[in-house]
C-alpha positions, 0 to 999 in steps of 0.5 A, a space after each residue: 500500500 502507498 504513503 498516501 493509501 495509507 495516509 487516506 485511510 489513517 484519516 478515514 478510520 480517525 473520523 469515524 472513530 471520532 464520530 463515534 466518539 463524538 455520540 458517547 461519552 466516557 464513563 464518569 462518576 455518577 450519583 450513586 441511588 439514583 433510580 427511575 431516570 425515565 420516569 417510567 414507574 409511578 404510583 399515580 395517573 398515567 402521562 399525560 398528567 400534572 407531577 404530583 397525579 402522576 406521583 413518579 417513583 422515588 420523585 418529590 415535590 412538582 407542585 404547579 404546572 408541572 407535568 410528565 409526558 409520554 414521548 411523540 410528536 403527535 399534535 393529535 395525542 393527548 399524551 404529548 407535549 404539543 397534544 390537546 391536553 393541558 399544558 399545550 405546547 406550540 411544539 413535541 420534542 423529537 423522540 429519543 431512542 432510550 432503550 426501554 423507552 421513556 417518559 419526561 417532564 413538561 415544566 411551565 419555567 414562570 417561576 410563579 406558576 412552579 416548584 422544583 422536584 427533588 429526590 433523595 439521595 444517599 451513600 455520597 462522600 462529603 467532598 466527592 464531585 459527581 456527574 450528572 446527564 440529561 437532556 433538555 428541550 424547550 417551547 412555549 405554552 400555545 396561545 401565549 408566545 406574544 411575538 416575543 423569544 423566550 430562553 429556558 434552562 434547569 437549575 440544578 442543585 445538591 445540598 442537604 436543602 431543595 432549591 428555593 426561589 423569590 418570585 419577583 425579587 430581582 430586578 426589572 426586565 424590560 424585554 418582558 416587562 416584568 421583574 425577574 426572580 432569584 433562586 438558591 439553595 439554604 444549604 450555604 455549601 449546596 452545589 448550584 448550577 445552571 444548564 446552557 441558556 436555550 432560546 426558543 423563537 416566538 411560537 416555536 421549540 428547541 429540540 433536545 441538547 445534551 447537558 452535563 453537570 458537576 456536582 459535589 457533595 457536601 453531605 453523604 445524605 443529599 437532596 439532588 433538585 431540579 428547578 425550570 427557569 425560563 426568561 431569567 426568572 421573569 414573572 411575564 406570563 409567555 411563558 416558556 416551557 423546560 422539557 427535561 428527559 433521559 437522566 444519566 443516559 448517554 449523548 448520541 440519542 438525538 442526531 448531532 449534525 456535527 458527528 454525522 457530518 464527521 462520520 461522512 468524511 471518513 466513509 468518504 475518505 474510505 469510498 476513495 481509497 476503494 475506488 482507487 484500488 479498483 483494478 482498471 477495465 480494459 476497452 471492449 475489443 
């Protein structure tokens, strides 16, 4: 085989290496208890349902309008997020491939309107930093959008308290027009953190982003919260929406245009090394 033969597959072989890379993520240190990640055990009402009908399996708090849905994207479902069941939203995430399947949480991000859910964790070591995976997406509650763009983010927390939030608190917003909201944690030494800001257009969605997260314990008995924030915490009645699915699973559940593109290079890159390895025809006599 030639220097350049060699060196086209070298760098085909590097890019669907990398594009596979790209689809995964290498094994971390993640919270340890932590079970019913997709929502799919409950006590209660089945999805589409508000949090606290649906009462998830080892799941607290969700007071407000917070709801768990089945995945689809179907307008004509009454389980989907962008169904006729209340909370209609302008558009349904795509549907992820988790094995097993999935359900998720629809979260009106108006701090008004919601509280953070929580679960209870144990077995942690005081000072250890951990990992934490999800995916989250975005839209707007049908009807209300305004003409005006909405962002929307998690706030994620892990202390011996749940997230706390002050509606109305900070200052004022004139984009919105309202006042925007502040949150935190009691536990002084919680750790407190908030996921990349999603803008979603006026009357529109983002689709899932894949997040991660780091953690540290301060106690080995833990409350891990989540807490939808949209607008930057403003009280104006948009409102946007959080979706949040998929907790701990892996990247690659959603096409990332980047990988595919990557992955197409390589193949690229071994279709010609094919082509120019294919011995010559000879003309027709």
């Amino acid at each position: 085989m030639s220097l350049f033969k060699r060196a086209a597959l070298s760098v085909g072989l590097a890019a669907i290496g990398m594009s596979f890379g790209l689809a995964g993520s290498a094994q971390a240190n993640y919270l340890p208890g932590l079970t019913n990640l997709n929502f799919l055990s409950y006590t209660g009402s089945a999805p589409k349902a508000s949090f606290t009908s649906v009462n998830p399996t080892g799941w607290t708090g969700g007071s407000g309008l917070i709801f768990i849905d089945a995945p689809g994207t179907s307008a004509s479902s009454p389980v989907t997020a962008c169904g006729g069941t209340y909370l209609s939203t302008y558009g349904c995430p795509s549907t992820l491939a988790i094995p097993g399947g999935y359900n998720f949480v629809e979260a009106d991000a108006n701090p008004v309107f919601e509280s953070g859910f929580n679960y209870h964790l144990s077995g942690l070591t005081a000072g250890q930093t951990y990992q934490l995976s999800f995916y989250q997406a975005a839209s707007q509650q049908r009807g209300f959008a305004n003409g005006k763009d909405t962002t929307e983010q998690w706030i994620v927390s892990l202390g011996t308290s749940a997230l706390t939030k002050c509606n109305g608190c900070g200052p004022y917003d004139a984009y919105y027009g309202s006042h925007q909201s502040t949150y935190s944690n009691p536990d002084a030494s919680a750790s407190v953190v908030a996921t990349n800001k999603m803008t979603t257009p006026s009357g529109g969605m983002t689709d899932w982003q894949y997040v991660t997260v780091n953690l540290k314990a301060d106690a080995p008995t833990q409350l891990l919260s989540f807490l939808a924030w949209g607008n930057d915490g403003t009280t104006a009645n948009l409102p946007p929406i959080a979706f949040l699915a998929g907790v701990n699973s892996p990247a690659g559940l959603v096409p990332e245009p980047a990988a595919l593109s990557v992955f197409g290079v390589g193949l690229l890159g071994l279709g010609g090394i094919a082509l120019r390895r294919r011995p010559k025809q000879r003309p027709a006599a």
